[in-house]
C-alpha positions in Angstrom: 7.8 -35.4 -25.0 7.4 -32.3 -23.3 4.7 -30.4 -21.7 3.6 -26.6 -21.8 1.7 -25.3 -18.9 -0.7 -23.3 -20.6 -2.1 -21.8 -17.3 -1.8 -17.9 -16.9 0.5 -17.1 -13.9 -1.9 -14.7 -12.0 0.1 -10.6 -11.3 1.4 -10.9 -7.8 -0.2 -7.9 -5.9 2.1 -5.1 -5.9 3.7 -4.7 -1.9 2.5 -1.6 -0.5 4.8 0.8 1.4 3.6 1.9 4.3 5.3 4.2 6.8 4.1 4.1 10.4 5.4 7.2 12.5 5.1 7.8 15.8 5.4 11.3 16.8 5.9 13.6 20.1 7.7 14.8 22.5 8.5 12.0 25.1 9.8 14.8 27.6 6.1 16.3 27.2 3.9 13.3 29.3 1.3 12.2 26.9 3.4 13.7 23.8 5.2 11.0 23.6 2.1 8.8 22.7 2.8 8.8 19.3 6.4 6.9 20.7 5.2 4.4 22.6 3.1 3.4 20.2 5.9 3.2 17.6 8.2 1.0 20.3 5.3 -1.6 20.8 5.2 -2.0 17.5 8.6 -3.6 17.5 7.4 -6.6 18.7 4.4 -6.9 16.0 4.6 -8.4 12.2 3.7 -6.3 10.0 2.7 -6.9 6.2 6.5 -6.5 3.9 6.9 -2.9 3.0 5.9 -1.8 6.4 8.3 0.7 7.8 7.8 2.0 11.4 9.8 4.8 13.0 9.9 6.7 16.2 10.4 10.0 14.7 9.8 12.1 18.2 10.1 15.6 17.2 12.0 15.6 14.1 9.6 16.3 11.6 12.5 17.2 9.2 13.7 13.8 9.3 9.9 12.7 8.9 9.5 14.7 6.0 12.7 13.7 4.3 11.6 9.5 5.0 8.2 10.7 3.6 9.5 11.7 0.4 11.8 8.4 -0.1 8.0 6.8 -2.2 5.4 6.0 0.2 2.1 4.3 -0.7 0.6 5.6 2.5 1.7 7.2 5.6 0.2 6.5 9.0 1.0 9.1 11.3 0.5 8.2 15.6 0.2 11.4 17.7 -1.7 13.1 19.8 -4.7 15.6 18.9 -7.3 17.5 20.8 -10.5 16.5 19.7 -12.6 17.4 23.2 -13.3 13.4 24.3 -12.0 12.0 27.2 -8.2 11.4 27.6 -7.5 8.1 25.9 -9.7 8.2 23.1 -8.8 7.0 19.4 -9.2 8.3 16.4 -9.3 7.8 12.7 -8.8 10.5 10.6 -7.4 10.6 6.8 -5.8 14.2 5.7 -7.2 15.3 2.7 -4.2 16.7 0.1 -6.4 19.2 -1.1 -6.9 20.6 2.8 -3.0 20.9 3.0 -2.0 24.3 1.9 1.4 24.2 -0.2 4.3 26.5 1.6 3.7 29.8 -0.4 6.7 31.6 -1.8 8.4 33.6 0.5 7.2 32.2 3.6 10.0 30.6 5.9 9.1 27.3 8.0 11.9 26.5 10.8 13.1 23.1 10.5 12.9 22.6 14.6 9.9 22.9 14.5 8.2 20.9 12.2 4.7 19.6 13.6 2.9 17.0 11.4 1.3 19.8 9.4 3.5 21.5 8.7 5.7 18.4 7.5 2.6 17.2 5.2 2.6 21.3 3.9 6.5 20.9 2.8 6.1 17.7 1.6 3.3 18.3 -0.8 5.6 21.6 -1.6 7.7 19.3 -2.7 5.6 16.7 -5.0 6.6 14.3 -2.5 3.0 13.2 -1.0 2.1 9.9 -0.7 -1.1 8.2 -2.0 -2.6 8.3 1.5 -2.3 10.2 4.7 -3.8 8.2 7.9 -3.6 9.6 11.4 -4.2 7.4 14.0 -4.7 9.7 17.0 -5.2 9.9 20.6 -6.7 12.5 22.9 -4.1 13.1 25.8 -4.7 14.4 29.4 -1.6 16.2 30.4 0.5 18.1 27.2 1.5 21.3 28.6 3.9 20.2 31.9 7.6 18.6 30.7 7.6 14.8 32.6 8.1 11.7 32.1 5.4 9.1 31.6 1.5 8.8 30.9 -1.6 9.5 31.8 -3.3 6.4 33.2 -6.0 6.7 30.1 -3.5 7.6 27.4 -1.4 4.6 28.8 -4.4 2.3 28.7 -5.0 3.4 25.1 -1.3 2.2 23.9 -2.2 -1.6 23.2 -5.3 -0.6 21.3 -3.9 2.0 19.1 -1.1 -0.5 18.7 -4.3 -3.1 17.5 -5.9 0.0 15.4 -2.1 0.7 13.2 -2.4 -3.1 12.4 -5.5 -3.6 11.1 -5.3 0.1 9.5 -1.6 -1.3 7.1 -3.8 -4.2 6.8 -6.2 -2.4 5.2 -3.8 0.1 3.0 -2.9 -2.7 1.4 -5.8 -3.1 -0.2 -6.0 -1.1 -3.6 -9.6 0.0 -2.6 -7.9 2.4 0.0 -6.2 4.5 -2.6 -10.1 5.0 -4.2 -11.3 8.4 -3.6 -14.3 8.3 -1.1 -16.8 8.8 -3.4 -15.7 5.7 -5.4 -16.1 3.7 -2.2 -19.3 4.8 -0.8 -20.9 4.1 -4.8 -18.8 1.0 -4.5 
């Protein structure tokens, strides 16, 4: 005699790919936030589908990754936004913010910031379903050096505490929603 089971195997939840990038200049001080962070995250376990690169200054390579079918990408770098050296932020980039490269217009590959990476790549049909930038203001940018500020230092292991729960949280469906979706929700 032989038995059915009759019980409906439930959908596994579809992995989400997530790129982490850390991005600066590590020659530039507290550039090379973006780094660091990327390096301590070496040692952490991420969900599967969770990609994390140190992509310094080569936003060409960045843009190239980014187009391989990302769910989300969570960009680390630094970003003047007037509070004190050390501080973290949260931001999502908004597609419809990103201007497309126009015809004509000619973008050196050397010198490919985070903007202008997320402008080729959406040139390109090559966005992913969400842009995270997990940022931190620096102290000292502008003078070439090695290693940084005390505050930017200090802010290392919590931005490195901020990227994990942030993948935790792209995996959730919910994330993809558009915002007014989620505040109704």
């Amino acid at each position: 005699m032989s038995t059915e089971n009759t019980a409906k195997a439930q959908p596994a939840a579809a992995v989400k790919r997530i790129l982490v990038a850390g991005i600066g200049n590590a020659w530039m001080r507290d550039d090379a936030f973006g780094g660091k962070v990327a390096e301590r995250l070496e040692g952490v376990e991420l969900p599967p589908g969770t990609a994390v690169f140190d992509f310094g200054t080569g936003g060409l390579d960045l843009a190239y990754e980014v187009m391989r079918g990302y769910d989300a990408l969570l960009l680390v770098d630094v970003s003047r936004q007037g509070g004190e050296p050390g501080t973290l932020y949260v931001m999502d980039a908004d597609p419809e913010d990103v201007e497309p490269i126009g015809d004509g217009e000619v973008i050196s590959p050397h010198g490919m910031d985070p903007q202008t990476v997320l402008r080729f790549v959406k040139t390109v049909g090559g966005w992913p379903g969400k842009v995270v930038v997990v940022a931190c203001e620096p102290g000292v940018v502008e003078e070439m050096g090695l290693g940084l500020s005390a505050g930017v230092e200090e802010a290392v292991g919590r931005a490195v505490d901020l990227v994990v729960e942030t993948v935790g949280e792209l995996q959730d469906d919910a994330a993809y929603e558009p915002q007014e979706a989620q505040a109704d929700a």
